[in-house]
N, CA and C atoms as a LAMMPS dump frame, in Angstrom:
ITEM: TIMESTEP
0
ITEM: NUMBER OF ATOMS
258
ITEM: BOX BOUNDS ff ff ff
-5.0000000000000000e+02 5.0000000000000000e+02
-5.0000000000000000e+02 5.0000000000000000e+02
-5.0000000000000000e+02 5.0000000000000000e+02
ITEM: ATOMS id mol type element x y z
1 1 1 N -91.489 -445.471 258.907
2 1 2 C -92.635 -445.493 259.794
3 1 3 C -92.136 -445.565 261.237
4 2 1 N -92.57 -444.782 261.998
5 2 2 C -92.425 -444.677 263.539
6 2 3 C -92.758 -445.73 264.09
7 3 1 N -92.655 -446.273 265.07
8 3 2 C -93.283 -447.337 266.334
9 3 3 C -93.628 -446.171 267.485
10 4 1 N -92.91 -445.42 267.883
11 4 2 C -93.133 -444.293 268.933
12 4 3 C -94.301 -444.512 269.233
13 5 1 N -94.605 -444.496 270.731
14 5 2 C -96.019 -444.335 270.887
15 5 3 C -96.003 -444.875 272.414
16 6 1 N -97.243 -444.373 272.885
17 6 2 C -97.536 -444.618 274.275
18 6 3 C -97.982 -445.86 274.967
19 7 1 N -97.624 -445.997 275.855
20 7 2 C -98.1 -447.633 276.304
21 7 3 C -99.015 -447.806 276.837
22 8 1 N -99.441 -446.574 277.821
23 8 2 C -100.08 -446.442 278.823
24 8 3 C -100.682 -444.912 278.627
25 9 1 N -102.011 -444.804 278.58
26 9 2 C -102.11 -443.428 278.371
27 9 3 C -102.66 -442.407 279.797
28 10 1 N -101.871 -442.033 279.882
29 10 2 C -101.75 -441.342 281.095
30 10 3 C -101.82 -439.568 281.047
31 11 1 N -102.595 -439.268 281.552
32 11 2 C -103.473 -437.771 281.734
33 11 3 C -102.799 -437.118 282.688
34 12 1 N -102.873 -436.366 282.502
35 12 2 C -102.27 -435.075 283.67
36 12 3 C -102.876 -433.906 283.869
37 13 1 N -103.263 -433.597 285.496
38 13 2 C -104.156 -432.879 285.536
39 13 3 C -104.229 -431.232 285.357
40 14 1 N -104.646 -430.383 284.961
41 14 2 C -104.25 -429.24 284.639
42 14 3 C -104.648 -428.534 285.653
43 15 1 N -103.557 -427.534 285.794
44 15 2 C -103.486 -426.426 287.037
45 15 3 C -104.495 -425.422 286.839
46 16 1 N -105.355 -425.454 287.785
47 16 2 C -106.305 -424.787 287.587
48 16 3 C -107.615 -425.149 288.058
49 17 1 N -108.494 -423.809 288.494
50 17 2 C -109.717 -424.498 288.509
51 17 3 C -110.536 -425.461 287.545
52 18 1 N -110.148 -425.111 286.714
53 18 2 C -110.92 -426.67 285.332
54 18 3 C -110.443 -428.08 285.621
55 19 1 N -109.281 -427.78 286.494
56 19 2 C -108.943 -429.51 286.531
57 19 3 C -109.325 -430.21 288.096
58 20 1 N -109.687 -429.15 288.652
59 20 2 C -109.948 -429.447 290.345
60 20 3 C -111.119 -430.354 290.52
61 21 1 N -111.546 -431.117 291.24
62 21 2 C -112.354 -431.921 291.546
63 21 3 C -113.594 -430.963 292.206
64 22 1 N -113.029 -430.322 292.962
65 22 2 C -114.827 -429.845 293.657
66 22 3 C -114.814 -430.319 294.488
67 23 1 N -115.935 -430.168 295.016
68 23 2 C -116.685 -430.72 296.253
69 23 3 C -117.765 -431.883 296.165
70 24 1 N -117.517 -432.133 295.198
71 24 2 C -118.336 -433.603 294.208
72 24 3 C -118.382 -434.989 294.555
73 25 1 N -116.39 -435.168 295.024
74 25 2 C -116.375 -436.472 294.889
75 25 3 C -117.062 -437.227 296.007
76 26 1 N -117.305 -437.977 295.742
77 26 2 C -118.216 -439.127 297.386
78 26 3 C -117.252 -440.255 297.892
79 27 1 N -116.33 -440.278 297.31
80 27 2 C -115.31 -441.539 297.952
81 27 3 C -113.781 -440.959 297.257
82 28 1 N -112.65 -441.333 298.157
83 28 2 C -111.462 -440.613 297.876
84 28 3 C -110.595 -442.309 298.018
85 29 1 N -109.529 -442.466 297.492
86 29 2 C -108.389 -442.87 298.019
87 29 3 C -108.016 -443.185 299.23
88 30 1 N -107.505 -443.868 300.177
89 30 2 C -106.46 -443.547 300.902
90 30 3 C -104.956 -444.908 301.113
91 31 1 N -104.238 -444.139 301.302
92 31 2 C -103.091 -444.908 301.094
93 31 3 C -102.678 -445.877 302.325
94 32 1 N -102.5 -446.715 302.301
95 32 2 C -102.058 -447.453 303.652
96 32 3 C -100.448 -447.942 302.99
97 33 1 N -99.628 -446.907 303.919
98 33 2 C -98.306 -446.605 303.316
99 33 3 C -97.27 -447.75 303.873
100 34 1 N -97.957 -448.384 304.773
101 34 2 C -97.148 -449.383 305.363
102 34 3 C -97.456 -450.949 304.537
103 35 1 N -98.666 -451.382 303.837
104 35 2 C -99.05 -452.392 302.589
105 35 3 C -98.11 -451.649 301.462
106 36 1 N -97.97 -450.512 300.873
107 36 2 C -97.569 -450.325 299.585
108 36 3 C -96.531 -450.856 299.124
109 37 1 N -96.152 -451.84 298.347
110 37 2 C -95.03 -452.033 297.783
111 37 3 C -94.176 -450.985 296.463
112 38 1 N -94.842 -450.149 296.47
113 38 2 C -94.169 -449.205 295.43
114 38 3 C -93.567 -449.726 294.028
115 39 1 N -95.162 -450.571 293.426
116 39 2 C -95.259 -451.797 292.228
117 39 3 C -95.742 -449.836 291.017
118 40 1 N -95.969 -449.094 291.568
119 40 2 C -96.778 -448.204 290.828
120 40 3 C -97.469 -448.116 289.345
121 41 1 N -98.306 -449.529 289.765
122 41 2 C -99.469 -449.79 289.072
123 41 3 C -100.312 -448.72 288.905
124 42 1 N -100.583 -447.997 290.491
125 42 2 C -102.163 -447.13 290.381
126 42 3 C -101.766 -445.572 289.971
127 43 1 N -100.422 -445.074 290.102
128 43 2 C -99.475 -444.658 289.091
129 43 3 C -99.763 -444.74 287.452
130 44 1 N -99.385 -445.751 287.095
131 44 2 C -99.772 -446.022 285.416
132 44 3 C -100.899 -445.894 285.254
133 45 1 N -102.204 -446.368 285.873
134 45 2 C -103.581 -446.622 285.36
135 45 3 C -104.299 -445.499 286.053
136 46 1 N -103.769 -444.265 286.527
137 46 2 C -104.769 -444.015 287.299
138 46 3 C -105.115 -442.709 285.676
139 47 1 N -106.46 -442.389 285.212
140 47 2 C -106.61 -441.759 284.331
141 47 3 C -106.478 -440.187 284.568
142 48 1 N -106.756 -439.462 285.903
143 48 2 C -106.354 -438.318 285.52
144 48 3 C -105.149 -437.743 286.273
145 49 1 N -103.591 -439.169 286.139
146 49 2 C -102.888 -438.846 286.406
147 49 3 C -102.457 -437.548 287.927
148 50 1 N -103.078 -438.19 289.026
149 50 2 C -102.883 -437.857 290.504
150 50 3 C -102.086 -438.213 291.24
151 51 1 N -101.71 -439.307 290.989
152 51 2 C -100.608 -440.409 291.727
153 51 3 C -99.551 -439.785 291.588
154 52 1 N -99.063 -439.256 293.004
155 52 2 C -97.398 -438.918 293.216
156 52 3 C -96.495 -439.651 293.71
157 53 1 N -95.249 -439.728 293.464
158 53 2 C -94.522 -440.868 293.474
159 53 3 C -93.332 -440.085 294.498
160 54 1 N -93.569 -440.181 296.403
161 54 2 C -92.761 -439.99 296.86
162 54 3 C -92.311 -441.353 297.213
163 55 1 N -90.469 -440.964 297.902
164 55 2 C -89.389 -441.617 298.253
165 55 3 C -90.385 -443.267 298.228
166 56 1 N -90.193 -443.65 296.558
167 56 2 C -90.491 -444.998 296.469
168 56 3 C -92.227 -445.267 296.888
169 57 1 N -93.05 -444.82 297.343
170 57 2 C -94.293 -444.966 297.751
171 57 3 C -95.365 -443.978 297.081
172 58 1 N -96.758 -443.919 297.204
173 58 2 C -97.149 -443.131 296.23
174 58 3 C -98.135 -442.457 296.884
175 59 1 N -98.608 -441.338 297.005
176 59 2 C -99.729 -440.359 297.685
177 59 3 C -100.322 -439.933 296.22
178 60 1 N -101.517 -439.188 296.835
179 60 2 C -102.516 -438.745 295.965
180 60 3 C -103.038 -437.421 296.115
181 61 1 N -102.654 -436.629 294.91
182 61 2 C -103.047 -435.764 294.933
183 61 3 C -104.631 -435.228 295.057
184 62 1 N -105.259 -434.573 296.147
185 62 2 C -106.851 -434.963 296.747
186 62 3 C -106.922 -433.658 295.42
187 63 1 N -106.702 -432.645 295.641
188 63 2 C -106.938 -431.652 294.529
189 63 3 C -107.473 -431.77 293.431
190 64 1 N -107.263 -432.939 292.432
191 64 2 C -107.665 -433.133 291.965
192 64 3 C -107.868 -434.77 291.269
193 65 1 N -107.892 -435.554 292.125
194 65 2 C -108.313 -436.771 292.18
195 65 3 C -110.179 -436.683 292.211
196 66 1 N -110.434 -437.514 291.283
197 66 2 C -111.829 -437.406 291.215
198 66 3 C -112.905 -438.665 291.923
199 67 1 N -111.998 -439.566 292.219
200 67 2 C -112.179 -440.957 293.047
201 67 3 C -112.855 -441.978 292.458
202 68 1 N -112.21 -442.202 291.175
203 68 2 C -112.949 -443.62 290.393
204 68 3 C -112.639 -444.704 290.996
205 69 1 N -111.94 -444.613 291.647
206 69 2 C -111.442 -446.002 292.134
207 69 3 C -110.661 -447.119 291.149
208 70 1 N -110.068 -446.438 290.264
209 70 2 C -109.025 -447.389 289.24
210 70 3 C -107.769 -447.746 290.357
211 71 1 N -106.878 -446.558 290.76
212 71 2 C -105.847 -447.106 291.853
213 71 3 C -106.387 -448.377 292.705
214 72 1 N -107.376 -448.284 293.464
215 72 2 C -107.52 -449.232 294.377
216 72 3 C -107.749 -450.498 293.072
217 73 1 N -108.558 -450.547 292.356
218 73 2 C -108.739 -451.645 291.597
219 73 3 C -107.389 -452.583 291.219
220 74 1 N -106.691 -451.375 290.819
221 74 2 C -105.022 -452.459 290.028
222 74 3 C -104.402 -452.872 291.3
223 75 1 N -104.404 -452.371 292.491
224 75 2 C -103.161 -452.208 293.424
225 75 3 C -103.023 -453.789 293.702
226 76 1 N -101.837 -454.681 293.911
227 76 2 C -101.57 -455.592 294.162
228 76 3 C -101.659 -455.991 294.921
229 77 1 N -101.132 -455.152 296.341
230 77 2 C -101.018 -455.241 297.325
231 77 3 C -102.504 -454.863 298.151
232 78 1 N -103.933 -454.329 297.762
233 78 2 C -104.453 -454.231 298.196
234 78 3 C -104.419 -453.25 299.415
235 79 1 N -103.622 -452.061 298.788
236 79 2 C -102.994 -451.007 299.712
237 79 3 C -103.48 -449.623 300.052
238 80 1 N -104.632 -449.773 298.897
239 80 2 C -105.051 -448.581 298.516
240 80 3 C -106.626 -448.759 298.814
241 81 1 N -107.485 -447.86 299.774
242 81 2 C -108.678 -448.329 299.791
243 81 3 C -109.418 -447.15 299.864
244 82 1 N -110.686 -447.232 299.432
245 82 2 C -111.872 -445.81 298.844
246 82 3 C -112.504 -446.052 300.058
247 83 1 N -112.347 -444.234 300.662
248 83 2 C -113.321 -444.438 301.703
249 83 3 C -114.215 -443.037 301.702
250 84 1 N -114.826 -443.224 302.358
251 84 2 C -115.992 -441.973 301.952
252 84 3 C -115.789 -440.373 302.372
253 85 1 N -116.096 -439.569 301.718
254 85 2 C -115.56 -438.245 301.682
255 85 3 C -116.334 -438.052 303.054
256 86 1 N -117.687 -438.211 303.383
257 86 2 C -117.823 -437.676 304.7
258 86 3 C -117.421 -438.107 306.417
């Protein structure tokens, strides 16, 4: 019997218009790169896998980030905050 298996289930978004967000979302992300400790919590939890992981810190892919606001929820540091698309 296997143990194999995922810890964290983590999505990845597909290239393409089917995976793009639109013009839908009402609140986005934004990173305040100077709070981030690069713990990449919102990384692991974020569900449709947007979170990019540059030099130690993490940006967000707007493309297709849909703006649930899970990143800001886990972030430790309180680094990450939803602000409004308009």
């Amino acid at each position: 019997m296997s143990l194999n298996y995922q810890l964290f289930p983590i999505s990845k978004p597909a290239k393409g218009a089917g995976g793009k967000t639109g013009n839908w979302r009402i609140v986005r992300p934004l990173v305040h790169e100077d709070k981030c400790v690069g713990c990449k919590a919102c990384y692991i939890w974020c569900p449709e896998g947007t979170i990019i992981i540059k030099d130690g810190k993490v940006a967000v892919d707007y493309e297709y980030c849909k703006g649930c606001g899970v990143c800001s929820n886990v972030c430790p540091a309180k680094a990450i905050e939803m602000v409004s698309e308009s």
